[in-house]
C-alpha positions in Angstrom: 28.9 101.0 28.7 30.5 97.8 29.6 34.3 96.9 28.5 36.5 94.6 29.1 40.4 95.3 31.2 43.1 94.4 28.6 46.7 94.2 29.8 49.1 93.6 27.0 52.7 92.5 27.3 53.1 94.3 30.8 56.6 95.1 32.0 57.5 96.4 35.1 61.4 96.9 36.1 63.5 98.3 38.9 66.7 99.5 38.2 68.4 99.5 34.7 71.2 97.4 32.8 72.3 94.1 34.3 71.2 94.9 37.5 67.1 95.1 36.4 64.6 93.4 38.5 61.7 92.2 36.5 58.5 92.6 38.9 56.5 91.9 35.6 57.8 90.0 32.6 55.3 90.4 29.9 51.9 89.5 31.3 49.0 89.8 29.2 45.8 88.9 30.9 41.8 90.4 29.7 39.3 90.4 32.4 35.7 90.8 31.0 32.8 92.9 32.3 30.9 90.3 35.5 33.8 88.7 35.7 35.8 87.8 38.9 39.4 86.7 38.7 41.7 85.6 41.5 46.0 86.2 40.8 47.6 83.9 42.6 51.5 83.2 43.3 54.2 83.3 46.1 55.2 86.9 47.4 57.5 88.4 45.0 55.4 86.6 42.2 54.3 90.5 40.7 51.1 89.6 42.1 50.0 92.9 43.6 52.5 94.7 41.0 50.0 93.2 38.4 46.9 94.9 40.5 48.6 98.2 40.7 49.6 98.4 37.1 45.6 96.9 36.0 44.4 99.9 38.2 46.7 102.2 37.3 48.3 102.9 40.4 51.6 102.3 38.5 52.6 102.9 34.8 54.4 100.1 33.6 57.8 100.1 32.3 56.3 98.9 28.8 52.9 97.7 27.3 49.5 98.5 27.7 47.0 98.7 30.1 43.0 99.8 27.9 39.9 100.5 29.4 37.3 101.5 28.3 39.6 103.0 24.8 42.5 104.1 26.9 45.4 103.2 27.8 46.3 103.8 31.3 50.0 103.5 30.7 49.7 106.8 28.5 47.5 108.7 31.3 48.4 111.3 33.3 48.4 111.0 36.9 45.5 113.6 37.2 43.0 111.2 34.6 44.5 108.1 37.0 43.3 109.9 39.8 39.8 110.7 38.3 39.5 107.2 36.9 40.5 105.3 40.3 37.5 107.6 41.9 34.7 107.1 38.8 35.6 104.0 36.9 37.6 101.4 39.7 36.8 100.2 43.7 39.4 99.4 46.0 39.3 96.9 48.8 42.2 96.2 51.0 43.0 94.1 53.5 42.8 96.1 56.6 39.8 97.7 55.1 41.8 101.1 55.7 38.5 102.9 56.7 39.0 106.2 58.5 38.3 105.7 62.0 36.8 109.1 62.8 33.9 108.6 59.9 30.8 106.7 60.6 30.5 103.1 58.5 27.8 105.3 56.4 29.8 108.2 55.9 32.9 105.8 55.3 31.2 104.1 52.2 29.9 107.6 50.7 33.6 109.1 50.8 34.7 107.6 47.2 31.2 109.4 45.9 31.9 113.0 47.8 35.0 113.2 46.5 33.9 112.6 43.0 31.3 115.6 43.4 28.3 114.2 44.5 26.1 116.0 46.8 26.6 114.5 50.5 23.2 113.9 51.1 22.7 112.1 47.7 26.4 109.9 48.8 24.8 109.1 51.9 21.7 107.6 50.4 23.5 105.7 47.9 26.1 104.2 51.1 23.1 103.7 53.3 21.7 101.7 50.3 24.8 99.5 50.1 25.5 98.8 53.9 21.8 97.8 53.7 22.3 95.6 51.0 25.7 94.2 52.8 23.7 93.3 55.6 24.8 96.7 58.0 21.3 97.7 57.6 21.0 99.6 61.4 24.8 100.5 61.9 25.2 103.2 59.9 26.5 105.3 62.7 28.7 103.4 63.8 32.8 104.2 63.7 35.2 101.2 62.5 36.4 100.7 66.2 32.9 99.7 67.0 32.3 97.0 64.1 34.1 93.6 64.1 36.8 92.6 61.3 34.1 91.0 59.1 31.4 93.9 59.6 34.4 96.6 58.8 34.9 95.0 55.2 31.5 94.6 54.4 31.3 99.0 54.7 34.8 98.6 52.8 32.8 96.5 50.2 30.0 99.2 50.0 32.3 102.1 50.0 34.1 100.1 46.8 30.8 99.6 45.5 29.0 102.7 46.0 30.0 104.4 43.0 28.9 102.1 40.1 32.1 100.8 39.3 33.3 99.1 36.2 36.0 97.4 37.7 36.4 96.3 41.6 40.3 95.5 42.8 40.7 93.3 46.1 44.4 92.7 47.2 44.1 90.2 50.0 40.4 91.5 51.1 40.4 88.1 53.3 43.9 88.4 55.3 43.3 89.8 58.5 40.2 87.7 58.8 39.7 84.1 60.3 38.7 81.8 57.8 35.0 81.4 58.3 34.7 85.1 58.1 37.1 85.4 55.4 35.0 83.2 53.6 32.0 84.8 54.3 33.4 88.6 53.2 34.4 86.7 49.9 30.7 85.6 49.6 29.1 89.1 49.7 32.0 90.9 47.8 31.9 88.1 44.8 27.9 87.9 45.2 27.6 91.8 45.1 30.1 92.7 41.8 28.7 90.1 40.1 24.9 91.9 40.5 25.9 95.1 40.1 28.2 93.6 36.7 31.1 94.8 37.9 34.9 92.5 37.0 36.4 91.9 40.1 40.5 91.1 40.2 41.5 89.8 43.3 45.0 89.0 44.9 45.5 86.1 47.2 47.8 83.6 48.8 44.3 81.4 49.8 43.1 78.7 47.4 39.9 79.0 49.0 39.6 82.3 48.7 40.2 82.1 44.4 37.7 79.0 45.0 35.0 82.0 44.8 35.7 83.9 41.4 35.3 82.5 38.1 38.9 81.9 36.9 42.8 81.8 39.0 45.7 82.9 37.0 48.8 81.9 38.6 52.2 83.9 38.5 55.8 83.8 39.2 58.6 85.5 38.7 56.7 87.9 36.9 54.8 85.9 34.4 51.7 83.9 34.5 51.8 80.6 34.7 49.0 79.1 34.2 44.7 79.6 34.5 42.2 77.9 35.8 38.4 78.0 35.1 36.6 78.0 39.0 33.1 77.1 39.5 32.4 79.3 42.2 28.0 78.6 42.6 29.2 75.2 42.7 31.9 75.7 45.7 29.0 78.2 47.4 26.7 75.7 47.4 29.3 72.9 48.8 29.7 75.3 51.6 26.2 76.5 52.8 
């Protein structure tokens, strides 16, 4: 079943009294099912406090987080847990792979640890790094894959388990441009077929170029949004 993310009136504080920091000031923001959106802003904007909070990495001082009929804010950390594993995908900017794990075994993990059988986790991540273009370097450890080819197994490992909603905080930043711009191409290409909403959070204008809408932030709230027109952009750089 598809469904919309629907943050509501999100607040996110440090300290208490006068002396509160506001990381989010009431940011309300839905991102629908096939949907990619890009949150820009200058560090300290509540950029990646936003992406936490949406992914339920952290419970917000106040409002509302629902997916899928509930409210992350009201969770447990246990459901979190189960949810970041079943429902969400995760792709970071250093990829964060394990080094010891082969790229195949690397994109299966998320599945394993959600129960499924390894051999059935290692067909499904074999699928993906196929499908990524890794097709042949299965075996392969992170310290024998460049930056570009080490995202691409972080893409399939977000990707592997089917998930409603796939988070990216600066998937692009330890890559050079052409690259980055080339990862951006197969993770925005590869939620969209699978119907997945992507959220990414970057600094790069060229990288928000490739989803469907930028949201803007500072100082905690959002700004302002833009409506991208990312097969046009893709085409403009072929």
């Amino acid at each position: 079943m598809t469904s919309p993310l629907v943050a509501t009136d999100l607040v996110q504080t440090y300290g208490e009294g006068v002396t509160a920091t506001y990381a989010l000031a009431g940011v309300s923001l839905t991102v629908a099912p096939g949907e990619s959106v890009a949150i820009m802003g200058p560090s300290g904007s509540g950029k990646t406090t936003l992406l936490h909070c949406l992914a339920g990495v952290l419970p917000p001082t106040s409002g509302s987080v629902v997916w899928r009929g509930a409210d992350l804010a009201t969770l447990g950390d246990r459901r979190r847990t189960a949810l970041r594993r079943t429902d969400f995908g995760f792709v970071f900017q250093s990829g964060q792979l394990l080094p010891e794990l082969p790229a195949v075994e690397n994109a299966a993990l998320p599945l394993m640890l959600a129960g499924t059988s390894r051999r059935e986790a290692t067909r499904v991540a074999a699928a993906w790094l196929a499908h990524l273009g890794l097709a042949g370097m299965e075996g392969r450890r992170p310290g024998e894959l460049s930056g570009g080819q080490a995202q691409r197994v972080a893409i399939a490992r977000a990707l592997a388990g089917a998930p409603g909603v796939v988070f990216a905080d600066e998937p692009t930043g330890a890559l050079d441009q052409a690259t980055g711009a080339d990862v951006l191409g197969v993770l925005t290409s590869a939620a969209r077929s699978t119907g997945a909403a992507l959220v990414v959070v970057t600094h790069d204008e060229a990288v928000a170029r490739h989803c469907s809408r930028t949201v803007t932030m500072r100082d905690g709230r959002i700004t302002g949004t833009h409506v991208n027109h990312p097969a046009a952009h893709d085409e403009a750089t072929r």
